[in-house]
C-alpha positions in Angstrom: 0.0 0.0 0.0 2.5 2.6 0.9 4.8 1.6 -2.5 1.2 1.9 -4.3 0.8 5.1 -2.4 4.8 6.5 -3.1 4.5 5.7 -6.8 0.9 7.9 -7.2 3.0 10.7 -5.6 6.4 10.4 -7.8 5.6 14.3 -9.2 6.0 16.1 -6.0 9.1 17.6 -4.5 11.5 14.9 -2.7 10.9 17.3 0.4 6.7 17.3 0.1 7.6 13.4 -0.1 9.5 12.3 2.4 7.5 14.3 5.2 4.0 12.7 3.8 5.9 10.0 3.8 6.9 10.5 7.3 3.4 11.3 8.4 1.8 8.0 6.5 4.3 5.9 8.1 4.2 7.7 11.7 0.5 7.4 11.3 0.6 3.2 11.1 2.7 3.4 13.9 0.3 5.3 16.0 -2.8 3.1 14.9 -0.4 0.0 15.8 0.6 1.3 19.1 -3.1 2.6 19.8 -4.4 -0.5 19.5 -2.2 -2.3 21.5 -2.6 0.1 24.3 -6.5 0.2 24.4 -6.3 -3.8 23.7 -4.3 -4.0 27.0 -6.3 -1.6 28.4 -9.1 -3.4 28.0 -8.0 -6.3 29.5 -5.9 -5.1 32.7 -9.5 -3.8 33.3 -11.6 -6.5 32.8 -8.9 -8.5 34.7 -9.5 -6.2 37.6 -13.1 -6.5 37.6 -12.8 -9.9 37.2 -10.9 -10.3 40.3 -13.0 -8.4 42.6 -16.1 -10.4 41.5 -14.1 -13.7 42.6 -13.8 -11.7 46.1 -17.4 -10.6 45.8 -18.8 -14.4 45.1 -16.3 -15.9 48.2 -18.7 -14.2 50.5 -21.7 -14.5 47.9 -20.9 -18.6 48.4 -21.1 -18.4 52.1 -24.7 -16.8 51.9 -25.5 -18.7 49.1 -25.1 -21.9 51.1 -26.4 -20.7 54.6 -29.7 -19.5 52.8 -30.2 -21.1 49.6 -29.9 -17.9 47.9 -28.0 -14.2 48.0 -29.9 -12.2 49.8 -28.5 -8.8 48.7 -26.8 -7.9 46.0 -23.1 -6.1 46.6 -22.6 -3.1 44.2 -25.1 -1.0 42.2 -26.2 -2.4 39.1 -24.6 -5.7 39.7 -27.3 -9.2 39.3 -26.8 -12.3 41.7 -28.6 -15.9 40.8 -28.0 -19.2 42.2 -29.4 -21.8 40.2 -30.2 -25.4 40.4 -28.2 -27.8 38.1 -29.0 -31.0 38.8 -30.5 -33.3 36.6 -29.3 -31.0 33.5 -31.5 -28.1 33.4 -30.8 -24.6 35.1 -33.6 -24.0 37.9 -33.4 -20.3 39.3 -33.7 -19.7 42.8 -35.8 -17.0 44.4 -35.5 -14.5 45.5 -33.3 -13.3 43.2 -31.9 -10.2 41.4 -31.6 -10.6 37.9 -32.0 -9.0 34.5 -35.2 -9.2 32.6 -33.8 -11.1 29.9 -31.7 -13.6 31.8 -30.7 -16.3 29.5 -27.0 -15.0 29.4 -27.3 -16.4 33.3 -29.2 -19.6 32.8 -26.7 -20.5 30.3 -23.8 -20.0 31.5 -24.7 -21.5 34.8 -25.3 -24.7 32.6 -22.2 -24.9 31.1 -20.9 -24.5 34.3 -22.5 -27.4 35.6 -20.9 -29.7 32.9 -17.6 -28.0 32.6 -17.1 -28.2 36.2 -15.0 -25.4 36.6 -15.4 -21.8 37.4 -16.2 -20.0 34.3 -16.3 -15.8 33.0 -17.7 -14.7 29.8 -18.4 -10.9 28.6 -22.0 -10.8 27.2 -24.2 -8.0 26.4 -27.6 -8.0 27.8 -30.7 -5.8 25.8 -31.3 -2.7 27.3 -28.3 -3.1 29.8 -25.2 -3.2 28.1 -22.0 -5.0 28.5 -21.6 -7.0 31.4 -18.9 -9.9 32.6 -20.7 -12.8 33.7 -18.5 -15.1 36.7 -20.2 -18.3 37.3 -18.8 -21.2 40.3 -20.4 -24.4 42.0 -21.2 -23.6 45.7 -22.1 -27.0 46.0 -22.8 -29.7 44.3 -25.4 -29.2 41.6 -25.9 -25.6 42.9 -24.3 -22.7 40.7 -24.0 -18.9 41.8 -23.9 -16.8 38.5 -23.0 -13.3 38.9 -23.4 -9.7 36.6 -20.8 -6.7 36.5 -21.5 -4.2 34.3 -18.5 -3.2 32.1 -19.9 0.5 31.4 -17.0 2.0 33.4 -14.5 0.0 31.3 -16.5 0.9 28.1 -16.1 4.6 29.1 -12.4 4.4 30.5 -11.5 2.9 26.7 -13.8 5.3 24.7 -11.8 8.3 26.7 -8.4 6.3 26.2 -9.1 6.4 22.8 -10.3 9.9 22.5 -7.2 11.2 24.5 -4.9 9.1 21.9 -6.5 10.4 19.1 -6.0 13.8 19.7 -2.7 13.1 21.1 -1.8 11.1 17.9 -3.3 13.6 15.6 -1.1 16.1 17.7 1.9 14.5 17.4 1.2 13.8 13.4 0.7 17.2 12.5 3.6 18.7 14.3 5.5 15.8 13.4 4.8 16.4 9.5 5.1 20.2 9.8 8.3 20.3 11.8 9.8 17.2 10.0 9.0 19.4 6.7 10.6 21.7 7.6 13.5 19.6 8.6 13.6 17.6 5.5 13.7 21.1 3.8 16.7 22.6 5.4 18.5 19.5 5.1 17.4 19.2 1.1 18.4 22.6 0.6 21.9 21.6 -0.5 20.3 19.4 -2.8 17.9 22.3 -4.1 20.7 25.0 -4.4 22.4 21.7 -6.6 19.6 21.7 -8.9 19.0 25.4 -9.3 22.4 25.8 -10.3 22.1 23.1 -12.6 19.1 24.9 -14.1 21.1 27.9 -14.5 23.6 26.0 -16.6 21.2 24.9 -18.5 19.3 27.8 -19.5 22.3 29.8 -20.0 24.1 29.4 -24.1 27.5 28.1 -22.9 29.1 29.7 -25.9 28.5 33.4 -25.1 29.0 33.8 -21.2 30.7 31.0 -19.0 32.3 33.9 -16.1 28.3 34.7 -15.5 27.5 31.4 -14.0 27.5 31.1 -10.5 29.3 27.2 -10.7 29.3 26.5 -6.9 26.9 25.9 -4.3 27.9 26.7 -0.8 26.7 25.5 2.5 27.2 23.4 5.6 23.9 22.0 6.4 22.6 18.5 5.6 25.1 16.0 7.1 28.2 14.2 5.9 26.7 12.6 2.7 25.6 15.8 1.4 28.9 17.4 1.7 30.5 14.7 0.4 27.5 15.1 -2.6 28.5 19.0 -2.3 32.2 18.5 -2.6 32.2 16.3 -6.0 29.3 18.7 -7.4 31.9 22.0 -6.6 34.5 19.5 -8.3 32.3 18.7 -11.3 31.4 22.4 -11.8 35.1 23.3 -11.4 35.9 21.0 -13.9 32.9 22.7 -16.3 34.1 26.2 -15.2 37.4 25.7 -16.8 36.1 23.8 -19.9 34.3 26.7 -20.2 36.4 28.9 -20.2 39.1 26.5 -22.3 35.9 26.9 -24.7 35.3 30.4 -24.6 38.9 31.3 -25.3 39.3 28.4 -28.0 36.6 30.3 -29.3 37.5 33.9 -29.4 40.9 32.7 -30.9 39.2 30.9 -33.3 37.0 33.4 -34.6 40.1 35.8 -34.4 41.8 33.5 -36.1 39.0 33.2 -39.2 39.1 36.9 -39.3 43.0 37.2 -40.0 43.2 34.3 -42.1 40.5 35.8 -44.7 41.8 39.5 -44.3 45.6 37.6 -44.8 44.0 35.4 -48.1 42.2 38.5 -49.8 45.4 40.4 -50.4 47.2 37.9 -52.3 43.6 36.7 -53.7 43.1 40.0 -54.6 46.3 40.0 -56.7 46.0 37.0 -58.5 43.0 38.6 -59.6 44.1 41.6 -61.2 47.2 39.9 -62.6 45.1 38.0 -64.5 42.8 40.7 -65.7 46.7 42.1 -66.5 48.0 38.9 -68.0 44.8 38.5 -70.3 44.7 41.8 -71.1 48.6 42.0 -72.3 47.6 38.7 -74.5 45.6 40.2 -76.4 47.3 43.9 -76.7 51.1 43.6 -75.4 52.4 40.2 -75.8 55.8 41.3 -74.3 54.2 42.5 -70.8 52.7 38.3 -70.5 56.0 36.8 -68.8 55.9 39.7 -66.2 52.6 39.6 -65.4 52.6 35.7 -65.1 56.0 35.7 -63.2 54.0 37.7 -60.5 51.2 35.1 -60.6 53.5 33.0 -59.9 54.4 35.0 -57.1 51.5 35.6 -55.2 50.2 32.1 -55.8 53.1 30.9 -54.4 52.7 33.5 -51.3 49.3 32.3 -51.0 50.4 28.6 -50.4 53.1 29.3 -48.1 50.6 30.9 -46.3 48.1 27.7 -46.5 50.8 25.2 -45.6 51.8 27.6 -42.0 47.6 27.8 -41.5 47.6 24.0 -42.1 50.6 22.9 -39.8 49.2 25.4 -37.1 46.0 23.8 -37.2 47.5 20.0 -36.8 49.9 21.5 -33.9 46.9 22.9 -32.4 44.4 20.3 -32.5 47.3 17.9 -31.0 47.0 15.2 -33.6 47.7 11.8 -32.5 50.1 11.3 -35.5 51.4 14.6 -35.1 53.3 16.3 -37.9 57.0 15.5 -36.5 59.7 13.1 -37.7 61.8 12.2 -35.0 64.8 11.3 -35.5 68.3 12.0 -34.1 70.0 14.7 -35.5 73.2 17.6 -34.7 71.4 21.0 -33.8 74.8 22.7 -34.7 75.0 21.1 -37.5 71.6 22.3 -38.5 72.5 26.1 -37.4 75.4 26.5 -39.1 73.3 25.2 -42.4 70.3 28.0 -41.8 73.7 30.5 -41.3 74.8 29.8 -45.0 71.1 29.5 -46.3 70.6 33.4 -44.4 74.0 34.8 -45.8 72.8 33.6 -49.1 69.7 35.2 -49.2 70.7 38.2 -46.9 74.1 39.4 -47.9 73.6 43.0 -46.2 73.3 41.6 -42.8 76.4 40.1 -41.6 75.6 36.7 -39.5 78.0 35.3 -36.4 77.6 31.9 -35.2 78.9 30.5 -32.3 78.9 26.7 -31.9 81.4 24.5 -30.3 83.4 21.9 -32.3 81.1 18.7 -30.6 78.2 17.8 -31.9 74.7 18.5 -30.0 72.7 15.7 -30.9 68.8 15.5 -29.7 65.7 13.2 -31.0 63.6 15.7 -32.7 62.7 16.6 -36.0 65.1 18.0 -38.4 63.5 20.0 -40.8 61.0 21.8 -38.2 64.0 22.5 -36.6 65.8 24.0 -39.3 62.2 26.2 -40.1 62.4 27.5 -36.4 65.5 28.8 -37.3 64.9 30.2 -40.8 61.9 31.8 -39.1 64.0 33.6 -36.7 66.8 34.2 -39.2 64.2 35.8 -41.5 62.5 37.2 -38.8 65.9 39.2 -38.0 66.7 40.2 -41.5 63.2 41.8 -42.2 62.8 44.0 -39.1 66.4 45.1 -38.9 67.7 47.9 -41.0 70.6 47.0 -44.3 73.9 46.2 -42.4 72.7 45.3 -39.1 74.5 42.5 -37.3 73.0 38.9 -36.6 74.1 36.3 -34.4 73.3 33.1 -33.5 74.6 31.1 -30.4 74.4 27.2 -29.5 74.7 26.1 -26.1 74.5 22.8 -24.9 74.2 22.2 -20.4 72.0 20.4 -18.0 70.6 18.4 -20.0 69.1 20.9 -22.5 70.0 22.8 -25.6 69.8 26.4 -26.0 69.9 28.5 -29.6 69.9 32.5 -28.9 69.7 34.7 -32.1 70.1 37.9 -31.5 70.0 40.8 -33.4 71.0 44.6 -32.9 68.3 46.1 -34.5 65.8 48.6 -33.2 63.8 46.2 -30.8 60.6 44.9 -30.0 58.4 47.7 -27.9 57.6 46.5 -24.3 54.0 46.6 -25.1 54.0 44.4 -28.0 56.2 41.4 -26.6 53.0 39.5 -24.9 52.0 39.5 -28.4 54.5 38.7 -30.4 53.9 34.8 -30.7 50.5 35.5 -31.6 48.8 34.9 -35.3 48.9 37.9 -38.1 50.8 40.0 -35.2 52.9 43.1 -36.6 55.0 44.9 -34.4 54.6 47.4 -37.2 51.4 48.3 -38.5 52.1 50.3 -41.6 54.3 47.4 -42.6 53.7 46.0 -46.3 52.9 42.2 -46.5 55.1 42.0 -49.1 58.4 42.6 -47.1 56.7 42.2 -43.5 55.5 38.3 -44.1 52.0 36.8 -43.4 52.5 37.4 -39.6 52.5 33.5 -39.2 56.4 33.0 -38.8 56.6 33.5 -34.9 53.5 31.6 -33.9 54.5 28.5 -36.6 57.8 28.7 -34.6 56.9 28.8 -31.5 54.1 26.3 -31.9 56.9 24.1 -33.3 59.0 24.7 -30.5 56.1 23.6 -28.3 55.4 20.3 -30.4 59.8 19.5 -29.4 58.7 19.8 -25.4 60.6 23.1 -25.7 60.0 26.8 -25.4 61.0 30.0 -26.5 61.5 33.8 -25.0 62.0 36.8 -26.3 64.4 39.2 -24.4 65.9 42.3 -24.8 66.0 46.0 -25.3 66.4 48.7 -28.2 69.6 48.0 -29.9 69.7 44.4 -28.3 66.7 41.9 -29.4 67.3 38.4 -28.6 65.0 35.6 -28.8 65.8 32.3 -27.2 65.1 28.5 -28.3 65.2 26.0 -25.5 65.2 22.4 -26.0 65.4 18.7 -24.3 68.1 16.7 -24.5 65.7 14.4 -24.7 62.9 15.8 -26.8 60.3 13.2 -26.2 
């Protein structure tokens, strides 16, 4: 019944639940333990009246055997027979003080008779109520019957049970509104839990994670809700950073889009008009077609340099399983002194010192992402410096790393641009062409790289003194 009764009520709060609960449950108890009570009330006190009418008929026998009969009867409202059992049938003697309707006597005096044995049964008589009936042999074949009345134990039990069910009903209602209230201060952790899982919920994750309130305080509600409390505040930890992991990953990316189109429609743009130029020299000035294709060439190439830096940033950053390394062992002297002849190829005007010691610096890493880190920084050097500034590179090898410091002594990097300076489509200077200043990728694909090796990278320095720094393992992975 009370599973019946828990299932009809599964939509109300857990709170409204447990204290009806609480009150159907306390309420059996009470009816059990009412019952009981008035049961053995009932019968300490027909008991008791049962033992003073075995007093009463001792000295009821006495008078019954001086005078054939009891002459007067002991209490108010009480009947006394003595009847004649011989021969089977009940005869009453007179005088005698019984009910109108006397069967209830006759018979049990009777059975009496045959059971031979004192006897007491609770009969009602019409228009006189309850009454316990005693019967016992004064002598043979001569039975004295007497007649309580149990009105006094009929009212005792009718105010027994009045006084429990008001006490009962009491104790239910206070028990129900105080345990409610209980249950609801204890289930309050467990309420703050859900609204701030609501919040969560209605809230678009994407826009606004630093507006949710992702913690739900409190003391109240015993151990196993803290413990509840503790791995929600963990969970929601866990979500707050996600978030916010999100949210950045997010702004970058949409950063990111927005650079990478503005980047694409310059060269896009000029692949364009060369070919309006290219066609239109076709047709008009044959002799102008080489130029004009030599600088499709040109920009298409730009274009795809730019692609293949988007594409290797996008596998560094999504942290590929089968990232885009080689490893393999390999001298990062011998790979500096190789970027050294490729820059004093391609930059004659600045003049490049390296500084490497005669042994070897061999690591496990990837050769040729090596090698770009360092024509990135080269580069890097060459194009924000002015003709004839000096370039230098350094290789050191201690403590189990390797360190490569190019430095240059050009103008510098302002203070207020070097927490940016790793970052995509970044220009220290703005009115910079993209034709001399580079897509803005070269730092971030070389620090990203640098990354990817278990290494990092610093710039450091001041005007007239710009170094930026290259640390490896010795162990790279």
């Amino acid at each position: 019944m009370i599973r019946r009764w828990w299932r009809a009520h599964r939509g109300l709060r857990l709170g409204t639940r447990l204290a009806l609960g609480l009150g159907v449950l306390s309420l059996v108890v009470f009816a059990v333990v009412g019952t009981v009570l008035t049961a053995s009330m009932r019968d300490y006190l027909e008991r008791q009246l049962a033992d003073q009418m075995k007093l009463v008929q001792a000295v009821q026998s006495k008078d019954a055997a001086a005078h054939g009969t009891v002459r007067r009867k002991p209490y108010y409202g009480w009947y006394t027979a003595v009847y004649d059992v011989s021969g089977g049938s009940a005869d009453l003697r007179t005088p005698a003080e019984v009910p109108v309707d006397s069967r209830a006597l006759t018979d049990l005096a009777r059975t009496t008779a045959r059971a031979e044995e004192d006897l007491t049964r609770t009969v009602r008589i019409d228009g006189h109520g309850p009454y316990l009936l005693r019967a016992c042999e004064v002598e043979p074949g001569v039975v004295l019957v007497s007649a309580a009345p149990m009105g006094d134990v009929e009212d005792t039990v009718d105010r027994l049970i009045a006084v429990q069910a008001v006490v009962f009903g009491l104790a239910l209602l206070a028990l129900v509104l105080f345990g409610r209230r209980m249950l609801r201060r204890g289930l309050k952790p467990l309420s703050d839990m859900a609204g701030t899982a609501h919040g969560i919920a209605s809230h678009d994750l994407s826009e606004s994670a630093a507006r949710l309130p992702l913690r739900v305080d409190g003391r109240d509600g015993g151990r196993e809700v803290a413990e509840l409390r503790t791995a929600f505040n963990t969970m929601l930890e866990h979500i707050d950073a996600s978030l916010a992991v999100r949210a950045e990953s997010e702004q970058r990316l949409r950063r990111f889009v927005a650079d990478a189109s503005h980047e694409l429609r310059t060269p896009l743009m000029s692949v364009r008009g060369y070919a309006d130029l290219f066609r239109y020299a076709a047709a008009n000035e044959p002799g102008e077609r080489e130029r004009h294709l030599a600088r499709l060439r040109a920009e298409a190439a730009r274009m795809g340099v730019l692609l293949d830096d988007l594409l290797l940033l996008a596998r560094l950053d999504a942290a590929e399983v089968e990232a885009p390394l080689r490893w393999e062992e390999a001298d990062l002297a011998e790979l500096v002194r190789q970027a050294a002849d490729a820059f004093r190829a391609g930059h004659p005007d600045h003049p490049l010192t390296v500084t490497a010691g005669p042994a070897a610096v061999r690591l496990r890493m990837d050769p040729q992402r090596i090698r770009q880190v360092l024509d990135n920084l080269l580069t890097n050097a060459a194009v924000h410096t002015p003709r004839g500034t000096k370039v230098s590179v350094t290789v050191v090898a201690a403590d189990g790393r390797a360190t490569v410091a190019v430095a240059d002594a050009g103008p510098g990097v302002p203070a207020a641009d070097r927490q940016r300076i790793f970052d995509r489509f970044y220009r220290v200077d703005k009115a910079r062409s993209r034709d001399r200043g580079g897509s803005g990728l070269g730092l971030c694909v070389a620090a990203s790289l640098v990354r990817a090796h278990g290494g990092t990278i610093a710039l450091d320095g001041e005007p007239g003194a710009t170094v930026f720094t290259v640390t490896l393992p010795a162990a790279a992975r």
